[in-house]
C-alpha positions as CSV (number, residue, x, y, z in Angstrom):
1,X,-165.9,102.6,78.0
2,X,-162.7,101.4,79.6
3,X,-161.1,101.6,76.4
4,X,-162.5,104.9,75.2
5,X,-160.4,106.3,78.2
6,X,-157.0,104.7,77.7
7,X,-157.1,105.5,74.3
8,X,-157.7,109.1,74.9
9,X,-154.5,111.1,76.2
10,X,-155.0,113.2,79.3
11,X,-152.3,115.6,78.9
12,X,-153.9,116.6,74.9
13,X,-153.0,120.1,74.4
14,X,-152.9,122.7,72.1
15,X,-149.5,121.6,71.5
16,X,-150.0,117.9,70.8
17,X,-151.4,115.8,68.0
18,X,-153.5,112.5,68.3
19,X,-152.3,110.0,65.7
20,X,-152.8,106.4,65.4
21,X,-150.7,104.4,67.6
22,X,-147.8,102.3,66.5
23,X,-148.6,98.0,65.7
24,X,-146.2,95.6,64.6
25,X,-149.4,93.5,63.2
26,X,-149.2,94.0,59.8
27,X,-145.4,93.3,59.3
28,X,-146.5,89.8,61.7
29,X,-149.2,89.1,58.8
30,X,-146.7,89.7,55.9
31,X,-144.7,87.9,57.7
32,X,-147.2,84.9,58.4
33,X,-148.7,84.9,54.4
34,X,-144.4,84.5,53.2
35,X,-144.3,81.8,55.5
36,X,-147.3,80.0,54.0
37,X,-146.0,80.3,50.8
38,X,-142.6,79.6,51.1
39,X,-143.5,76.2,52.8
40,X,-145.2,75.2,49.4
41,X,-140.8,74.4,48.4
42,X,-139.6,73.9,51.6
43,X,-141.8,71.8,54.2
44,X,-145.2,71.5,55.5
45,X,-144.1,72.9,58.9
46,X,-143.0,75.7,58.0
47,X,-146.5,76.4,55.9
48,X,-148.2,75.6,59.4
49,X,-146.3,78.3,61.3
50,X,-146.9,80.8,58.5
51,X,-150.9,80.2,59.5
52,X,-150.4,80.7,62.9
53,X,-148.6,83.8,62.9
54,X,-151.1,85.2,59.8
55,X,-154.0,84.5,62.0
56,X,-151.9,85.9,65.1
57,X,-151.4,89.1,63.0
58,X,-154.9,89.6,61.7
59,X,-156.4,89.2,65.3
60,X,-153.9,91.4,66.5
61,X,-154.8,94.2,64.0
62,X,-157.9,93.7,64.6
63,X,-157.8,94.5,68.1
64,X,-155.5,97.8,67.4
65,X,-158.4,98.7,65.1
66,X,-161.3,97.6,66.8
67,X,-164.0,98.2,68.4
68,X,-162.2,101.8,69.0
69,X,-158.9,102.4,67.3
70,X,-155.8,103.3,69.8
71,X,-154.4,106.5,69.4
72,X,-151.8,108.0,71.0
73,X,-150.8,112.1,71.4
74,X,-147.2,113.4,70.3
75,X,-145.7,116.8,71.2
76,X,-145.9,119.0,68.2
77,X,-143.7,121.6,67.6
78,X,-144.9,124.6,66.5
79,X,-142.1,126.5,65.1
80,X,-141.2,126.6,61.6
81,X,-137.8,125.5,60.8
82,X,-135.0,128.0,59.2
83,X,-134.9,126.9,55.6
84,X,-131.0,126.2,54.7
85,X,-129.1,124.6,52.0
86,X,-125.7,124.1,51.1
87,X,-126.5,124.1,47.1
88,X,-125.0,127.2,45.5
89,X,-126.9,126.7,42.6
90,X,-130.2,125.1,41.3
91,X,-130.4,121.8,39.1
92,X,-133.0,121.9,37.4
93,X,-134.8,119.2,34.9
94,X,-134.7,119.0,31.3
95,X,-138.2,119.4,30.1
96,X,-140.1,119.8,26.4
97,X,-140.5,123.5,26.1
98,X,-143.7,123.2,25.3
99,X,-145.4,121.2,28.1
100,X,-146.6,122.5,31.5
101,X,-145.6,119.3,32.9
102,X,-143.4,116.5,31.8
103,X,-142.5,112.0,32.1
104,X,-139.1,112.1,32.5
105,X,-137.3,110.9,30.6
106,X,-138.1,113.0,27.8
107,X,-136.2,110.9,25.7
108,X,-135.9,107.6,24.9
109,X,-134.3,105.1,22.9
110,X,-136.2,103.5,19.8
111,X,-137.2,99.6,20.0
112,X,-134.6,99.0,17.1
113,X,-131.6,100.3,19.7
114,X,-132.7,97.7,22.2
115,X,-132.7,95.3,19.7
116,X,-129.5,96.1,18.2
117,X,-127.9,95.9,21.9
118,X,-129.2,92.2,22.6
119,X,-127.9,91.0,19.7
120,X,-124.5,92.4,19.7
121,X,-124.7,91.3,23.8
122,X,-125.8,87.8,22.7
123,X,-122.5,87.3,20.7
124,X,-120.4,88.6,23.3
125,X,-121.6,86.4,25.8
126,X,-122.0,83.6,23.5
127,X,-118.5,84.0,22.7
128,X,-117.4,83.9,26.6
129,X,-119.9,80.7,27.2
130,X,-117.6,78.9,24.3
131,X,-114.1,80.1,25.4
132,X,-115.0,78.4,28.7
133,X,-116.3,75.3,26.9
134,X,-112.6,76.1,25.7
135,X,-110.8,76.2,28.6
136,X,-112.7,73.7,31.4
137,X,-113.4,70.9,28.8
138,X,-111.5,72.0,25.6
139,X,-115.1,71.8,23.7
140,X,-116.8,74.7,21.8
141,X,-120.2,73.0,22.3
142,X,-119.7,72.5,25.8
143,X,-121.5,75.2,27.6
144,X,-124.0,75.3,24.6
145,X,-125.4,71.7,25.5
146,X,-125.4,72.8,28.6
147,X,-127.6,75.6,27.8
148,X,-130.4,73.0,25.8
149,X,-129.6,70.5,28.9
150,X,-133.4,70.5,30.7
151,X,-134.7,70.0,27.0
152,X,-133.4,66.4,27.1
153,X,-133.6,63.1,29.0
154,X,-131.0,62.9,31.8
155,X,-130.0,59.9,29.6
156,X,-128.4,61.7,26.9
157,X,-126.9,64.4,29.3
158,X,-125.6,62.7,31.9
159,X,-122.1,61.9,30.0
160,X,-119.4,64.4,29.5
161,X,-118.7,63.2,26.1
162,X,-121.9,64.1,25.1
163,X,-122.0,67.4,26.8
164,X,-118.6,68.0,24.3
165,X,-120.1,66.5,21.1
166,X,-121.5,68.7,18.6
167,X,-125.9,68.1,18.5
168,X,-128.3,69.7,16.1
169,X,-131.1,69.2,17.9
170,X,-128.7,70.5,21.4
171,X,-127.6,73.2,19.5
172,X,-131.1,74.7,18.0
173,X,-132.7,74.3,21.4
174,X,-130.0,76.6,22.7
175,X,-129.9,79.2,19.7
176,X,-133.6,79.4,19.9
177,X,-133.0,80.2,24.1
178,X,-130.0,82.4,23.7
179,X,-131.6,84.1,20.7
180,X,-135.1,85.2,22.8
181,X,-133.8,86.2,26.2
182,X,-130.9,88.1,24.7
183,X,-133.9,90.2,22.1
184,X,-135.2,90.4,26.0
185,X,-133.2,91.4,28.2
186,X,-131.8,94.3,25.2
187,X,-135.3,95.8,25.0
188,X,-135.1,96.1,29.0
189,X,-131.9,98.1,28.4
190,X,-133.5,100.0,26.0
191,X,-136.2,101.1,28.6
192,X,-134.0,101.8,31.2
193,X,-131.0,103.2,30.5
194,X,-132.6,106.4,29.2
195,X,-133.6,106.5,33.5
196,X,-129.7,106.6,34.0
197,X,-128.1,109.0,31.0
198,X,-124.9,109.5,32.7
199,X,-124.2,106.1,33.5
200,X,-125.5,103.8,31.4
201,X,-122.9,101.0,31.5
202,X,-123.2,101.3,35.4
203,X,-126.7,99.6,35.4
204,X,-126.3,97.8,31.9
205,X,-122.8,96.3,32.8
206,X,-122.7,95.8,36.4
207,X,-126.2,96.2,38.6
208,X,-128.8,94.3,36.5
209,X,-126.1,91.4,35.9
210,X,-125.5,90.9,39.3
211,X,-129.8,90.8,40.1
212,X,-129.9,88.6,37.2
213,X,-127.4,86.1,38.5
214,X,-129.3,86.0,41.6
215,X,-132.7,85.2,40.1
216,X,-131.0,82.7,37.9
217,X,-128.8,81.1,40.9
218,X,-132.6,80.8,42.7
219,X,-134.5,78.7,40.0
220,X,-132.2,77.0,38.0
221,X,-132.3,74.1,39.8
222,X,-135.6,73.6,39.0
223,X,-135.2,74.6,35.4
224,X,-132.3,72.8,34.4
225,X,-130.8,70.7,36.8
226,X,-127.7,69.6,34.7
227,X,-126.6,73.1,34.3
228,X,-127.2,73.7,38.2
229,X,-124.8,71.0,38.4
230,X,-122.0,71.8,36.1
231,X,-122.5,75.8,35.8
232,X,-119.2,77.8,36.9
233,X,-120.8,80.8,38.5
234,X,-117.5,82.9,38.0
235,X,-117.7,82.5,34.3
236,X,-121.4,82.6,34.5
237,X,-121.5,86.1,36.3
238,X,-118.2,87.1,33.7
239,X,-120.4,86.4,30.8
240,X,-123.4,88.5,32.2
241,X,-121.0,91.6,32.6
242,X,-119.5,90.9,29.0
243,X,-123.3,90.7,27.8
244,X,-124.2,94.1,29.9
245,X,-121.7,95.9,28.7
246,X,-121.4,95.5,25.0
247,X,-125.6,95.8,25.1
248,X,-125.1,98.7,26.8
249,X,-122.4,100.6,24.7
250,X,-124.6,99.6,21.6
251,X,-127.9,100.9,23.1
252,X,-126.5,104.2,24.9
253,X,-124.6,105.3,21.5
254,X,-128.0,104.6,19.6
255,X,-129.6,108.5,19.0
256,X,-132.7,109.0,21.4
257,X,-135.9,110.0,20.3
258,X,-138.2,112.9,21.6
259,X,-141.5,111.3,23.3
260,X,-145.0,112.5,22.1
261,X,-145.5,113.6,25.6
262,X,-145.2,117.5,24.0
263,X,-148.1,116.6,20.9
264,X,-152.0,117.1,22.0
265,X,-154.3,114.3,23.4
266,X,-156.1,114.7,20.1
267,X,-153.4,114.1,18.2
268,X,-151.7,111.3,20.6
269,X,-154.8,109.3,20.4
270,X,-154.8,109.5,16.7
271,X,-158.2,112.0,16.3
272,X,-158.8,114.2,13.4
273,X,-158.8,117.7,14.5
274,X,-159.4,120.4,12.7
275,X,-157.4,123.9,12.4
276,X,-154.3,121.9,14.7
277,X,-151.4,121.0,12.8
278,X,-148.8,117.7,13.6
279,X,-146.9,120.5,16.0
280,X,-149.3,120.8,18.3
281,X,-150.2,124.7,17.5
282,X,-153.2,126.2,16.2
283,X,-153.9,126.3,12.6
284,X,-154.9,129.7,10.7
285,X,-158.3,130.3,10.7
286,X,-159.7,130.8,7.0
């Protein structure tokens, strides 16, 4: 009963709302459940504190939520703002004309263009990766053994002059690698850069090398070791642009195609419908 009446405002007007009242709870659970997992590759500890501030943030809900939940009354304003804008002119969205509603984008590219784009980005960066087997250890096949690296026993490349030798098995192991996440990471382009038509080497070139750097700087340590150790991240992060952008150019020049989004559901899902044509308009009627 006590808590009926402190959760109930005694100033509530006409001119207030009741919403629920503000918890930092959940954000302490979130908070708690990271900390469990993150002490699965870093200590025990830290695990142990994760379940003590989870189970301090699920009592703590609770208790905002239960037996009654808190509320707590806001002034409301009543009047309706002045609508203003300092457009001059409308923008509006490029949509099929025959469609009451529309996915942007409307457009897209065709799976060919993606794949087109991670091939030619594969040779570009390939060609960096060897011009810095070039220049840090005058070796073509330097920064391609490195690539095959976590394939192999630490016994074969733990010496340089392996690393700088010339290996079929090295060298199939790191086609085959270069090969798949370069087909990849071109039919990602493909998917996304139609979401950014006017500047597609903006996300190709620069922003999704940059967040792929980072995911690779955070687990390749685990997944190849010798490379974690020897990598040069400028040249790493300089082939990832070079990549980018030459995928990119390839993909964004590619001609888009119109969607199906305009053609019936009858005809989308492949039905046979009488008296409607391919164009989505009715047929004559005999």
């Amino acid at each position: 009963m006590q808590t009926e009446m402190l959760n109930q405002p005694s100033d509530a007007t006409g001119e207030t709302v009741e919403v629920p009242a503000p918890t930092a709870w959940p954000i302490a659970l979130a908070f708690g459940i990271a900390l469990i997992w993150g002490g699965l590759v870093t200590s025990a500890a830290v695990s142990v504190l994760g379940a003590i501030v989870t189970l301090a943030g699920v009592v703590g809900w609770f208790r905002d939520v239960l037996p009654v939940e808190k509320h707590e009354a806001l002034a409301a304003d009543l009047r309706l703002p002045a609508v203003t804008t300092r457009r001059h002119t409308v923008e509006q969205a490029a949509v099929v004309e025959d469609a009451l509603r529309a996915w942007l984008p409307v457009e897209i590219y065709p799976i060919s263009a993606g794949l087109r784009g991670g091939l030619a980005g594969g040779i570009a960066m390939a060609l960096l990766a060897m011009l810095y087997g070039l220049v840090s250890e005058r070796s073509l096949w330097y920064a391609i053994n490195l690539l095959a690296a976590g394939f192999f026993p630490a016994s074969v490349t733990s010496s340089v002059a392996n690393l700088t030798s010339f290996h079929w098995s090295m060298f199939g192991v790191a086609l085959g690698i270069h090969l798949i996440f370069s087909v990849l990471v071109g039919l990602l382009y493909g998917a996304m850069l139609p979401m950014l038509p006017r500047r597609p080497i903006l996300l190709g070139g620069f922003i999704a090398p940059i967040l792929w750097t980072g995911i690779v700087h955070s687990v390749l340590d685990l997944v190849n070791p010798v490379l974690n150790q020897r990598i040069d991240w400028m040249w790493f992060v300089l082939s990832q642009i070079g990549f980018g952008v030459v995928a990119g150019l390839v993909v964004s020049r590619s001609e888009r195609i119109r969607t199906w989004q305009r053609m019936p559901f009858s005809f989308r899902a492949g039905m046979e419908e009488s008296g409607r044509h391919h164009d989505g308009q009715e047929g004559e009627k005999p």
